[in-house]
C-alpha positions as semicolon CSV with decimal commas, in nm:
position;residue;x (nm);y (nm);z (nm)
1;X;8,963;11,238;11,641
2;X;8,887;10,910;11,728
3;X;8,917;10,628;11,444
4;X;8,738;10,343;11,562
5;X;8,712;9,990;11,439
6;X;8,388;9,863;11,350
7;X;8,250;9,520;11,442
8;X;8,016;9,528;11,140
9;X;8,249;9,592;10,937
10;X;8,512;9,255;10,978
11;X;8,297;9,093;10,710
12;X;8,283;9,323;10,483
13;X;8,641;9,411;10,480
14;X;8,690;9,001;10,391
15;X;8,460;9,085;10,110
16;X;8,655;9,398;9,942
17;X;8,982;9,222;9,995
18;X;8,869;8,973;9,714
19;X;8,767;9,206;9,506
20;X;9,094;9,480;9,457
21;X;9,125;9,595;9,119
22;X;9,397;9,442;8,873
23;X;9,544;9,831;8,823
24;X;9,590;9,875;9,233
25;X;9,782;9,565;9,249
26;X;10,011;9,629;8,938
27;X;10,053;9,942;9,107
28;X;10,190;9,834;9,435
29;X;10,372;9,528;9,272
30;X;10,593;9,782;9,018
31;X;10,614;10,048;9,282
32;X;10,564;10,317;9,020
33;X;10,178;10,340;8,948
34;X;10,050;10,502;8,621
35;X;9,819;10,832;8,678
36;X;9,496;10,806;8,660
37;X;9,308;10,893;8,357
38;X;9,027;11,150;8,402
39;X;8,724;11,016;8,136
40;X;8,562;11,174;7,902
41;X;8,186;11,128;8,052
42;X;8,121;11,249;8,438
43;X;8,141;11,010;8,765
44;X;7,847;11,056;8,935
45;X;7,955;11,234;9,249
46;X;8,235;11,406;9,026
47;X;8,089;11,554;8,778
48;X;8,182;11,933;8,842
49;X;8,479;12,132;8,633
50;X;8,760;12,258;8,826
51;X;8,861;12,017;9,012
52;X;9,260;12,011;9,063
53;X;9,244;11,660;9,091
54;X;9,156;11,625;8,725
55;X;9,463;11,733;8,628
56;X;9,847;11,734;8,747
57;X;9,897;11,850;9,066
58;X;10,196;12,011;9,269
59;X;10,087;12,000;9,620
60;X;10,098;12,304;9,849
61;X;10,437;12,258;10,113
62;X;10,405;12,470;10,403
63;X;10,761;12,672;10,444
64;X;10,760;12,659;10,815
65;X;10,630;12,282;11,030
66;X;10,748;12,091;11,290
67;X;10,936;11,884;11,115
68;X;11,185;12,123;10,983
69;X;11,175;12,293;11,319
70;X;11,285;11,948;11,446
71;X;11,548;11,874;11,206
72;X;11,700;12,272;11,344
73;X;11,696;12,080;11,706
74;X;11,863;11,800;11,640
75;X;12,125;11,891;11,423
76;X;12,289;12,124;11,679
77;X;12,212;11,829;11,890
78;X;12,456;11,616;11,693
79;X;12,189;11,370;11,564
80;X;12,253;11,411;11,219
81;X;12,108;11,067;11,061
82;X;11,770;11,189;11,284
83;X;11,756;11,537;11,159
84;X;11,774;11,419;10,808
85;X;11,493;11,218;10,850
86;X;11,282;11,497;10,988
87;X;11,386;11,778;10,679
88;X;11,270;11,481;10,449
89;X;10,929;11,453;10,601
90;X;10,915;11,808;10,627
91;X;10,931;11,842;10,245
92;X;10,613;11,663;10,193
93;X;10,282;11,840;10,133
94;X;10,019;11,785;10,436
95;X;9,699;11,892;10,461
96;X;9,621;12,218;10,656
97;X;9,353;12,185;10,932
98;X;9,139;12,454;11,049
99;X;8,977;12,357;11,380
100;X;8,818;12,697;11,525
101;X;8,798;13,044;11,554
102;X;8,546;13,295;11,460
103;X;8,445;13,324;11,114
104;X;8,700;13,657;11,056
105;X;8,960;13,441;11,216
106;X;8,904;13,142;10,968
107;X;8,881;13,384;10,694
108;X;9,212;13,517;10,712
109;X;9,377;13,230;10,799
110;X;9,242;13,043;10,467
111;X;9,326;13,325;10,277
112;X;9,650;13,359;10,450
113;X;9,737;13,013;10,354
114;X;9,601;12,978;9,954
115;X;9,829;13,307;9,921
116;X;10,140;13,104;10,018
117;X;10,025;12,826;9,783
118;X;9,955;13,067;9,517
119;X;10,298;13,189;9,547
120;X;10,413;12,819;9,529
121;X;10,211;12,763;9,229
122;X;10,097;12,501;9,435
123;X;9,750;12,335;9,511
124;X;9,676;12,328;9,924
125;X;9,486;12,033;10,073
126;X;9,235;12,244;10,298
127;X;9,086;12,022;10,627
128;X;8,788;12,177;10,727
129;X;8,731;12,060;11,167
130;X;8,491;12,222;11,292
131;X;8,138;12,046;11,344
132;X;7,936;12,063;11,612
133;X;7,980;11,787;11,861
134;X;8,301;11,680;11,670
135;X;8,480;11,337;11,772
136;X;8,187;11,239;12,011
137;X;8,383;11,437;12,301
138;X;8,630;11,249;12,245
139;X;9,020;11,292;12,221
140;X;8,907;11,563;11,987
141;X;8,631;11,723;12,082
142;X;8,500;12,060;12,037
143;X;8,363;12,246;11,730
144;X;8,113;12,513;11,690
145;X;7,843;12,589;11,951
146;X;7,576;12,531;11,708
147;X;7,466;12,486;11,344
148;X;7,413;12,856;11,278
149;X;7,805;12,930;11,358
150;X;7,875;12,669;11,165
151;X;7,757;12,749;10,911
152;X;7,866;13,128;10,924
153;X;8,220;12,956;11,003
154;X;8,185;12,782;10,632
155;X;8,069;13,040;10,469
156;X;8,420;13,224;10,605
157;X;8,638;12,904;10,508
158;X;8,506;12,920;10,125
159;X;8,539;13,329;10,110
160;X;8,916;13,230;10,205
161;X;8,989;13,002;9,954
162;X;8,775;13,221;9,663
163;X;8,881;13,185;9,348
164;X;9,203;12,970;9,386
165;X;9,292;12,609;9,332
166;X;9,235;12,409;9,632
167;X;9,136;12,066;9,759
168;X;8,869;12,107;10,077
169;X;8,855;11,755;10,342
170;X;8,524;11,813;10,488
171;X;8,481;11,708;10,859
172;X;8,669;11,377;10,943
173;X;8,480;11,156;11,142
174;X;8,203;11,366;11,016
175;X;8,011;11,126;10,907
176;X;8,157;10,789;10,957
177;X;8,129;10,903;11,393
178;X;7,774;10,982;11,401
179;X;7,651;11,059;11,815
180;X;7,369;10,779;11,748
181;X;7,693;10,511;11,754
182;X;7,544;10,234;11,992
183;X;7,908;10,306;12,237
184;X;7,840;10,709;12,188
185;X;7,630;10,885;12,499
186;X;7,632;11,228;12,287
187;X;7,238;11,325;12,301
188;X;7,071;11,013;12,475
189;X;7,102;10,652;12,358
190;X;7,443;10,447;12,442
191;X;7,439;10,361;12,793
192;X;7,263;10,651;12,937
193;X;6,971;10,467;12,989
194;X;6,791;10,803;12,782
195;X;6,615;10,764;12,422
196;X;6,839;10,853;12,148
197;X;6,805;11,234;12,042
198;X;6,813;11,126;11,635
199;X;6,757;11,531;11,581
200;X;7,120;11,572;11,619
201;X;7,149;11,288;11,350
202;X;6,978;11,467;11,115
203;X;7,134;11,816;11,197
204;X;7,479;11,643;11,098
205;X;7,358;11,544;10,757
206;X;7,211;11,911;10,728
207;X;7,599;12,020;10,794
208;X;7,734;11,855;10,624
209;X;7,517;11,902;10,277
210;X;7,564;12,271;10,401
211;X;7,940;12,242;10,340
212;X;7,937;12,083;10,038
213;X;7,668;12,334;9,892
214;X;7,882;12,565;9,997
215;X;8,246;12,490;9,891
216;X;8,073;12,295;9,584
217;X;7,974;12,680;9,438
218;X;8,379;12,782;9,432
219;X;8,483;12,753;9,066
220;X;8,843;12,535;9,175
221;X;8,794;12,306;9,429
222;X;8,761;11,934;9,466
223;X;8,525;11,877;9,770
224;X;8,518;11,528;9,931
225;X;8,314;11,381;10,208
226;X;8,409;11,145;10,460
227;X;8,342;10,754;10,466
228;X;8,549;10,634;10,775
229;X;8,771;10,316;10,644
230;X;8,762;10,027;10,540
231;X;8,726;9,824;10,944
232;X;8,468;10,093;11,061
233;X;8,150;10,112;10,895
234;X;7,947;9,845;10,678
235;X;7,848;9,953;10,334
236;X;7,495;9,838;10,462
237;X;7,310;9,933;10,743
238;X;7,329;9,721;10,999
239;X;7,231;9,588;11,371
240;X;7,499;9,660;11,550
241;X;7,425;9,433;11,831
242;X;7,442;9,607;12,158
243;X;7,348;9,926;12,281
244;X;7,096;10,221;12,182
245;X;7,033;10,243;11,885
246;X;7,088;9,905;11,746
247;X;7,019;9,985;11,460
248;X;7,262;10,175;11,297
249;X;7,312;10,339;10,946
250;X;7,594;10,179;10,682
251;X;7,852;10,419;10,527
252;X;7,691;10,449;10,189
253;X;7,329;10,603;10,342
254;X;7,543;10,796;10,493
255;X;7,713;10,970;10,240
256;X;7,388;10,986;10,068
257;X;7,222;11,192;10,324
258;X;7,519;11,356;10,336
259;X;7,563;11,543;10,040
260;X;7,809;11,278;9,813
261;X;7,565;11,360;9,503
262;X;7,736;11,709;9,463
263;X;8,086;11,641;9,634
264;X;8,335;11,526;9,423
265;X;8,360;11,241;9,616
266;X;8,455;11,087;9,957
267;X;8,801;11,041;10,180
268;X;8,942;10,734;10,361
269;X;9,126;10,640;10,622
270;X;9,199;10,940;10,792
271;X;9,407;10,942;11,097
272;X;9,434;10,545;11,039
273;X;9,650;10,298;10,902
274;X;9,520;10,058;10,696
275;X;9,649;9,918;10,410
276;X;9,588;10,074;10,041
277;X;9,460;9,799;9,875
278;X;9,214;9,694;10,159
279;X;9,128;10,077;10,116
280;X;9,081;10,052;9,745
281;X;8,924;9,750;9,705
282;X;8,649;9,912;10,053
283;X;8,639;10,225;9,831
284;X;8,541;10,041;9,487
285;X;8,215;9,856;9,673
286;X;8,136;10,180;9,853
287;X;8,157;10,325;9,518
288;X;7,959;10,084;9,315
289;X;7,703;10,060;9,634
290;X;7,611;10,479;9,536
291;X;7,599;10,393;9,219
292;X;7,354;10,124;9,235
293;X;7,122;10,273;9,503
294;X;7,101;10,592;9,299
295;X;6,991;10,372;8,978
296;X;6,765;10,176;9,147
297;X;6,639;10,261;9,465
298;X;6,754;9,950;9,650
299;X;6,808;10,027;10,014
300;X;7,104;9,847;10,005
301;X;7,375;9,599;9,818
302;X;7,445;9,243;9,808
303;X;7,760;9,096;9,692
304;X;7,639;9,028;9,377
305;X;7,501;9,347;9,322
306;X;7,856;9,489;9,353
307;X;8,011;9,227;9,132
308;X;7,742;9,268;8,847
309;X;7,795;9,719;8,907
310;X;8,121;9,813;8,648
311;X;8,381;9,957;8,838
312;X;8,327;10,223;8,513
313;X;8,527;10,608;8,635
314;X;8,289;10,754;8,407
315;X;8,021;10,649;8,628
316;X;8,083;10,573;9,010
317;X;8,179;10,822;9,274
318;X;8,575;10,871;9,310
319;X;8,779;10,893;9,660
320;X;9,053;11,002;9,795
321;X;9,317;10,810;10,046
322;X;9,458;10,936;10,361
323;X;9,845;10,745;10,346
324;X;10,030;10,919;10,562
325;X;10,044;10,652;10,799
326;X;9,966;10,326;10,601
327;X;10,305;10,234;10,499
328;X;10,321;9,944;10,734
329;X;9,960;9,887;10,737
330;X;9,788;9,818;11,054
331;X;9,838;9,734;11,393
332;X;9,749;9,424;11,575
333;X;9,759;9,396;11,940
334;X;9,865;9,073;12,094
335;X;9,522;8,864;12,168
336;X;9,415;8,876;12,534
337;X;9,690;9,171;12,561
338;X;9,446;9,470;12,666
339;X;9,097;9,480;12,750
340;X;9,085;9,786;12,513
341;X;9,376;9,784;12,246
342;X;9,284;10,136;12,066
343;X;9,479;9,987;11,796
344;X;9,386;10,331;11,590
345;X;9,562;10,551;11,872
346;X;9,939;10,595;11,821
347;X;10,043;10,201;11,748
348;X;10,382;10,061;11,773
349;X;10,582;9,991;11,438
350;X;10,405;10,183;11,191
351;X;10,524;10,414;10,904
352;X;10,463;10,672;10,655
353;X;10,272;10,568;10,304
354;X;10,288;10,622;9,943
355;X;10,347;11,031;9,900
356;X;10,086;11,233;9,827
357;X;10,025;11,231;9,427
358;X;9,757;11,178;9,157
359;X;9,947;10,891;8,982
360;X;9,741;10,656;9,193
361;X;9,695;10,326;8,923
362;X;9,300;10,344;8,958
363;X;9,072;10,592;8,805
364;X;8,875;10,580;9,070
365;X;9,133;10,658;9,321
366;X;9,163;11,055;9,277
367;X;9,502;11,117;9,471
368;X;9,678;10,991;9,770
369;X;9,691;11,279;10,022
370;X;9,877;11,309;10,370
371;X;9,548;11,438;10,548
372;X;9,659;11,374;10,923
373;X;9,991;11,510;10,971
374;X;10,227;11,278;11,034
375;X;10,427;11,350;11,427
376;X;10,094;11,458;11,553
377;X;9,954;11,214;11,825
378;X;9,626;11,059;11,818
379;X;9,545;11,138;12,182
380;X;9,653;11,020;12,502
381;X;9,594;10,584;12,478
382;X;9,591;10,407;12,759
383;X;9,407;10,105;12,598
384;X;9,221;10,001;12,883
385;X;9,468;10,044;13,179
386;X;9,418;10,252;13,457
387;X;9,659;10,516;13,260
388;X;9,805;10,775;13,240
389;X;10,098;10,631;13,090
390;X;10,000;10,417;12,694
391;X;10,183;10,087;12,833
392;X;10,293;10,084;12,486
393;X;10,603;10,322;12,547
394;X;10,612;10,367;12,913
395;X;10,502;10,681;12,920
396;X;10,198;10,916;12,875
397;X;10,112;10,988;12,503
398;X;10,092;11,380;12,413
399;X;9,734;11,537;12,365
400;X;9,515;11,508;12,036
401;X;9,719;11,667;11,779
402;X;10,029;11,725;11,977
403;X;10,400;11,723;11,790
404;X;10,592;11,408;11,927
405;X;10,870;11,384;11,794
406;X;10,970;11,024;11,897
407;X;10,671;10,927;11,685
408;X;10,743;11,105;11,434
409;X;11,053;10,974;11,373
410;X;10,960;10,606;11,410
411;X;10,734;10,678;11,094
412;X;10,964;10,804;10,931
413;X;11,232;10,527;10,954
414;X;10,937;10,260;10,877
415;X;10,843;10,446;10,588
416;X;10,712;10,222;10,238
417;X;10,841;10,327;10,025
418;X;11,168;10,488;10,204
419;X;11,186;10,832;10,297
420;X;11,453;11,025;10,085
């Protein structure tokens, strides 16, 4: 998947980092955050019983990962200090991502894996991958032929999890990465010189609201919906300047069209790095933008529409944060460095984040969760240079969702807080 940075998005990321709440900041200051408090009267967007989230949560650990298959490799290599490092990380809950396969296929293998929780007593964090025309045909492209198998696919991914306890990340990228993105050739538009097919717009939004209907209707899940981070989209929709079309929508129409009335709520920062109170503080005004749209009607949110909304729990949408990756916050190129830093794809210097809990110092903040596993590269960079090698490390970077266990271990060493 491909994380990119948006340009309309620089200002309002200056906005929400004025505006972080005073619990995420005694949070990171103490270093041990106080849960947060599920109200008495339903958020919109997170409204529905049964959500694990409400309530403590041991996350799901899968028994077998490349992590602890590292740490096997390089102890009877004599790295010992290494190894440890890798049978640390490998004792931290990740999500599980389902990417393909026919619906049978899916089936099992979501049943195969809320068994294991089950056994646990553990709660799995469930990535569902599968859209058509994922990742803009990308790094990560692929998903289903069309919105029929998708949908049959999804309808196979909830009969896995059933009954059970389970948190379900539906489609990163899916609707942050839209193929109407001005840069984006997907369907027409970009620089194809071709109108923009906007059917294929709408068909996402139809997916996606398909998903959520669908995993919604399971009695114990929590069901959240993407909303890119907080350097992608605007909150508002925007002109973005160049390319076809210009105009383009912000994250919070989005999510409306999207389904976010009957999700539990949304996800950030997914297979990025940015920092968790830049997150929270993105989150909150995303947040507070649903909020006030649904009460009024506005088509979008000013600044002091946001400041005059109450960041209430009982009343605004809740998220969840990707910090897997985060712990050293992002990465800045050098200026005038490349002609095309991908500062999202497998940057220098960066480390693991805050574990995955629900003791998150804002009750808006559902849980921090490790969605992108950690190790796993973010596809071959070569940030604007003929290639193949990412003139970052001298070498070639693996594929999309490859183990590299260099990487891997460089997070793990940078990690905030330390990895024990």
């Amino acid at each position: 998947m491909r994380a990119r940075i948006g340009p309309a998005a620089v200002a309002l990321a200056a906005l929400a980092g004025a505006m972080v709440t005073g619990t995420a900041a005694s949070a990171q200051a103490t270093g041990s955050p106080a849960r947060h408090v599920p109200t008495a009267a339903p958020a919109a967007g997170h409204a529905r019983p049964g959500n694990p989230l409400d309530g403590p949560v041991r996350f799901y650990v899968e028994p077998d990962t490349n992590a602890g298959r590292q740490a096997g490799i390089w102890a009877r290599e004599g790295r010992t200090r290494d190894a440890a490092y890798m049978r640390a990380l490998s004792r931290i809950s990740q999500a599980v991502w389902f990417t393909g396969g026919t619906p049978d296929e899916v089936r099992g293998s979501v049943r195969a894996t809320m068994r294991a929780a089950a056994r646990q007593k553990s709660v799995p964090v469930l990535v569902a991958y599968y859209v058509p025309g994922r990742d803009c045909s990308q790094y990560s492209a692929g998903g289903a032929p069309n919105e029929q198998a998708y949908r049959a696919w999804i309808r196979a991914f909830a009969e896995g999890v059933g009954g059970g306890e389970a948190v379900v990340i539906v489609e990163p990228d899916g609707l942050a990465l839209l193929s109407s993105e001005p840069w984006c050739n997907e369907g027409g538009g970009g620089t194809t010189g071709q109108p923009e097919d906007m059917s294929l717009v709408e068909e996402r939004f139809r997916e996606i609201r398909y998903a959520v209907d669908t995993f919604t209707r399971l009695p114990r899940t929590g069901v959240y919906i993407d909303a890119g981070h907080s350097a992608w989209q605007s909150i508002n929709d925007y002109d973005a300047g160049y390319g076809e079309p210009r105009a383009q929508l912000g994250i919070v129409s989005r999510l409306l069209r999207g389904g976010i009335a009957k999700a539990d709520g949304f996800f950030l920062n997914v297979s990025n790095y940015r920092a968790d109170a830049e997150l929270v503080s993105y989150g909150t005004d995303v947040a507070k933008c649903i909020r006030f749209r649904q009460r009024t009607g506005a088509a979008s949110c000013t600044p002091d529409d946001l400041a005059a909304e109450p960041a209430d729990p009982r009343r605004l949408t809740h998220f969840v944060i990707d910090t897997s990756r985060n712990g050293q916050g992002p990465w800045t190129a050098p200026p005038g460095k490349y002609t095309d830093p991908q500062e999202w794809c497998n940057p220098p210097g960066r480390g693991l984040g805050a574990r995955p809990t629900t003791r998150t110092g804002n009750g808006l903040v559902d849980a921090f969760l490790w969605v992108k596993r950690p190790g796993e590269s973010d596809g071959q960079c070569t940030r604007g240079t003929p290639g193949p090698a990412d003139p970052e490390y001298g070498s070639a970077d693996p594929a999309a969702g490859e183990w590299w266990p260099e990487y891997a271990l460089g997070l793990a060493q940078r990690a905030v807080p330390p990895l024990r």
